[in-house]
N, C-alpha and C positions, 0 to 999 in steps of 0.2 A: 594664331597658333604657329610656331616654327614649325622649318622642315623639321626637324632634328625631335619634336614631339609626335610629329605626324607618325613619320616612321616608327617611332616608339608604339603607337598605337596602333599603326596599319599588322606590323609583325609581331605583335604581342609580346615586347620587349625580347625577341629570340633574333640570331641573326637570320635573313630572309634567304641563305643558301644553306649551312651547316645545321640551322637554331639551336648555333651553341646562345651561351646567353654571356660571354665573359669577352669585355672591351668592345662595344658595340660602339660604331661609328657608320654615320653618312658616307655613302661610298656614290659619288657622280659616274655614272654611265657615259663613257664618251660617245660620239663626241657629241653630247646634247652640255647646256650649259649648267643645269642643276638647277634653274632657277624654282623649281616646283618639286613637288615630291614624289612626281612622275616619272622623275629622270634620276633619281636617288633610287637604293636603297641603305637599310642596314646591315650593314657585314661585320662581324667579329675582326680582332685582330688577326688571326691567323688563316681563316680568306684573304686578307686585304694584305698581307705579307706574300700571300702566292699568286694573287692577280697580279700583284705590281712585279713579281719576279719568279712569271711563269716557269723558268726553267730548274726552276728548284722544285717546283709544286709536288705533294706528295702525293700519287693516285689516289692512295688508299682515302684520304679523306677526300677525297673528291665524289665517292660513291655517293655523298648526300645527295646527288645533282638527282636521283631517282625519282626524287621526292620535288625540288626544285623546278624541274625541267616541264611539271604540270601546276604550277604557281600561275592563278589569275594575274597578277604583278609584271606589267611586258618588262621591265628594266630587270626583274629578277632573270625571266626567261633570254632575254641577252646574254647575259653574265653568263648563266648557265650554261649556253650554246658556247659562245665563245672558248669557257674551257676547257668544254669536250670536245672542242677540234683541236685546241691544242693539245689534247688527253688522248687522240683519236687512234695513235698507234695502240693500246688497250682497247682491248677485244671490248671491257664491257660498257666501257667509253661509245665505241662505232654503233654497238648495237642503241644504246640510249639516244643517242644522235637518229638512227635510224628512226625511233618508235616518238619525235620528237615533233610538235607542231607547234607552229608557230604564223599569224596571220603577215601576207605580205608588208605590211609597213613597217614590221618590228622586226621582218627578219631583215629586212634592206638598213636596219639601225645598226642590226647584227654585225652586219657586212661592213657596213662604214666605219664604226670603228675597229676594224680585224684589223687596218692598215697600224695602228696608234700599238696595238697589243705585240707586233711582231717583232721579233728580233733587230737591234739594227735602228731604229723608227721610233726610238720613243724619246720623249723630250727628257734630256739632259742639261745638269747645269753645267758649270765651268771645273768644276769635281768627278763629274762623271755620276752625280748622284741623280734619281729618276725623279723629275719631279710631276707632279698631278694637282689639277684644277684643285683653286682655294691655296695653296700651299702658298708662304711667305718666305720671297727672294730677295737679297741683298744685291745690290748693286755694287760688282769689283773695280768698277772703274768711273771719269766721268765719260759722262753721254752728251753728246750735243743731241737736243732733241731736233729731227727734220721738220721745217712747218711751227714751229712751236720759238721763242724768243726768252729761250732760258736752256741750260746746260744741267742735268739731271747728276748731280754730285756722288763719289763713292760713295757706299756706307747707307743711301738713303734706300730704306726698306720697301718693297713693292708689295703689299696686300692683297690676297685672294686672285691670284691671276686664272688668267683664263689660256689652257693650250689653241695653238693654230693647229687647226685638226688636219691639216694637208703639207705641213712645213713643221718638224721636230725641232727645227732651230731657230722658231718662235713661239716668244709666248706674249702675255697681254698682260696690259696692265692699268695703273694710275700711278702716276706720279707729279706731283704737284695740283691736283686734279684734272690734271689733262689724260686722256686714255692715250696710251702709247705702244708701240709692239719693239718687243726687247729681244737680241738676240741673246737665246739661252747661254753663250759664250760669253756673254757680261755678266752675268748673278749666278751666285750661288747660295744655296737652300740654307 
């Protein structure tokens, strides 16, 4: 069974923060790799438009997190938390935060990726566009790979990359089948 069915079936085809049920997509949890269904959830398009560009985010749908915030699901309860610190100047944001548990390893997941969500920090292309784990990047220039005995050509597409969770001006990749780490100032989305 795919992640992408799992989730379908863990969240009863609803998103696992809004349960809107329109454009549902796998949304990876930084900085965990997604490889499981663990580290996923599913979020609607218009979640997944304000997690990636918090500062737009609208509070008012954000009230769903009432309900989110006590999700057995720890990757939902990340998400969760996360927005509500970013939400936190809202009264009813602080108090949810306040009434919020979360067991020590999830919240320290919490924390780890709060660096990737901030302002400033998040992995961009050579656009300025934001990119995120899985997303498919073109390479604007050629690359001499280091360690490697071949020259990584414009134009050649890098598939399903993975962010450097500590460096926004890396990301990972395959090319050629070789795993290579690209700076985000060569590709764009």
């Amino acid at each position: 069974m795919s992640i992408d069915s799992e989730l379908q079936t863990r969240s009863g085809g609803k998103c696992e923060l809004c349960e809107s049920t329109d454009t549902l997509n796998a949304f990876v949890v930084a900085p965990r790799s997604g490889a499981t269904v663990d580290e996923n959830i599913l979020i609607c398009g218009t979640c997944s438009a304000q997690i990636n560009e918090p500062d737009q985010a609208d509070p008012n749908h954000w009230r769903c997190l009432n309900s989110s915030i006590w999700s057995e699901v720890p990757a939902a309860q990340v998400v969760s938390w996360r927005m509500l610190n970013h939400l936190n100047h809202e009264g009813w944001a602080q108090d949810l935060l306040d009434m919020m548990y979360m067991d020590d390893e999830t919240m320290e997941w919490a924390k780890t990726g709060m660096a990737a969500a901030e302002p400033g920090s998040a992995h961009k292309d050579s656009n300025g566009n934001v990119l995120q784990h899985g997303d498919t990047v073109v390479l604007i220039k050629d690359l001499d790979v280091k360690g490697a005995n071949f020259t990584a050509k414009r134009g050649t597409a890098v598939r399903n990359i993975a962010l450097v969770a500590d460096n926004p001006e890396h990301i990972e990749g395959k090319v050629n089948g070789q795993h290579i780490v690209i700076l985000t100032k060569f590709v764009k989305k």
